[in-house]
C-alpha positions in Angstrom: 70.7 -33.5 -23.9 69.7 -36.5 -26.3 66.6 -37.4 -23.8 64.4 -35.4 -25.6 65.3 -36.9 -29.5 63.4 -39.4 -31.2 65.0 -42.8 -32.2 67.1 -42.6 -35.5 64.9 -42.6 -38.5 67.1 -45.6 -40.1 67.5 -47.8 -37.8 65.7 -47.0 -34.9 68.8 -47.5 -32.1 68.6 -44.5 -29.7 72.7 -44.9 -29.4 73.1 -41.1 -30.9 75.0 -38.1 -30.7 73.8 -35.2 -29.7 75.6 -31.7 -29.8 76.6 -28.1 -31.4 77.6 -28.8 -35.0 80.8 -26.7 -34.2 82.4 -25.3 -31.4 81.2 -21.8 -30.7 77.4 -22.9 -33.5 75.0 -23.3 -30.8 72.4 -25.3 -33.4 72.2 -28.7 -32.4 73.1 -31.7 -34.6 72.4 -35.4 -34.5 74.2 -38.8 -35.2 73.2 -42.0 -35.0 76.1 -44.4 -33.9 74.5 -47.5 -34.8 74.2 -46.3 -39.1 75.5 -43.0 -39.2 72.4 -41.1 -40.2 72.7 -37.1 -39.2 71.4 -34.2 -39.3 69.6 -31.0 -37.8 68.1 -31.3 -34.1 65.2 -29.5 -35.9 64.4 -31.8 -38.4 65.6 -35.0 -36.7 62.5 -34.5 -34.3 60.2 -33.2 -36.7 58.9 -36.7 -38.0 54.9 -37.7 -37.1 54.5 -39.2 -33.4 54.0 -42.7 -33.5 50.3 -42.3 -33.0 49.3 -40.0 -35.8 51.5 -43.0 -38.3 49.3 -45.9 -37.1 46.2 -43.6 -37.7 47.4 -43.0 -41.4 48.7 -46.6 -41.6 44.6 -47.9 -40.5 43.4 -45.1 -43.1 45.9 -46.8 -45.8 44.7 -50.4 -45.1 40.8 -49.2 -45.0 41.8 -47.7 -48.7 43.9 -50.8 -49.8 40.6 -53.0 -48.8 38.0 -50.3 -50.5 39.7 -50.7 -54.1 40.3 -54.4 -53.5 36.5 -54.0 -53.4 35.3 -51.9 -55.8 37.5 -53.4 -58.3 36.2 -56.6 -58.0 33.2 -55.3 -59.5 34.7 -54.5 -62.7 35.4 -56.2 -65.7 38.6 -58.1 -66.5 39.5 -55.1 -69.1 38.9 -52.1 -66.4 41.1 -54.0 -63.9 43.7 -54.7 -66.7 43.0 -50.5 -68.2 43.5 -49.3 -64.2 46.6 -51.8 -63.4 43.8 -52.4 -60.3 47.2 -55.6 -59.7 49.7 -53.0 -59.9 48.0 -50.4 -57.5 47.3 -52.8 -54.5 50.6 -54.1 -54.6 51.8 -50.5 -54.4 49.4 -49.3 -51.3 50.8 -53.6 -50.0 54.5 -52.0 -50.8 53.9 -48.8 -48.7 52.3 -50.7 -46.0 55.6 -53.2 -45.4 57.9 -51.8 -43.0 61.1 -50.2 -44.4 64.6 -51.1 -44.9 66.3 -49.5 -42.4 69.0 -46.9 -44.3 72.2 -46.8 -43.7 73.6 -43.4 -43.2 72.5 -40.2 -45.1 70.9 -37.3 -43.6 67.7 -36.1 -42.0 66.3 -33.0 -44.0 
């Protein structure tokens, strides 16, 4: 049955539980062994394919370069005024890979 899930959200591990949330409840529910993340089949394969998150992450990183850019050409006071610092280290934040989580649910 699991062939058709997508690795756990939090880790990764493809190690996961896959079955009827009760007996007799035909909806599907899914654990992850390896952290203990869970939730609905539905919304456990309902994340973006892997392709369509390196096209956003190129978008992200052409952005990231464009203010790096533009802000260059403003004054030490507009860089200060916009936190230009602040906001590439932000769009730098959201490009690192993420912790992986430890339990919780998938909603």
């Amino acid at each position: 049955m699991s062939d058709d899930l997508k690795p756990c959200p939090g880790c990764a591990s493809r190690n996961l539980f896959d079955g009827p949330t009760a007996i007799g409840n035909p909806e599907r529910y899914v654990r992850c062994y390896q952290c203990g993340m869970s939730g609905a089949f539905t919304a456990w394969n309902r994340r973006a394919s892997d392709a369509e998150i390196e096209r956003l992450r190129a978008v992200l990183v052409e952005a990231r370069d464009d203010v790096g850019s533009w802000g260059a050409y403003a004054s030490p006071y507009f860089q200060e005024k916009w936190d230009l610092e602040g906001n590439i280290a932000r769009i730098d934040a959201a490009l690192s890979p993420l912790p992986a989580k430890k339990g919780g649910t998938v909603d």
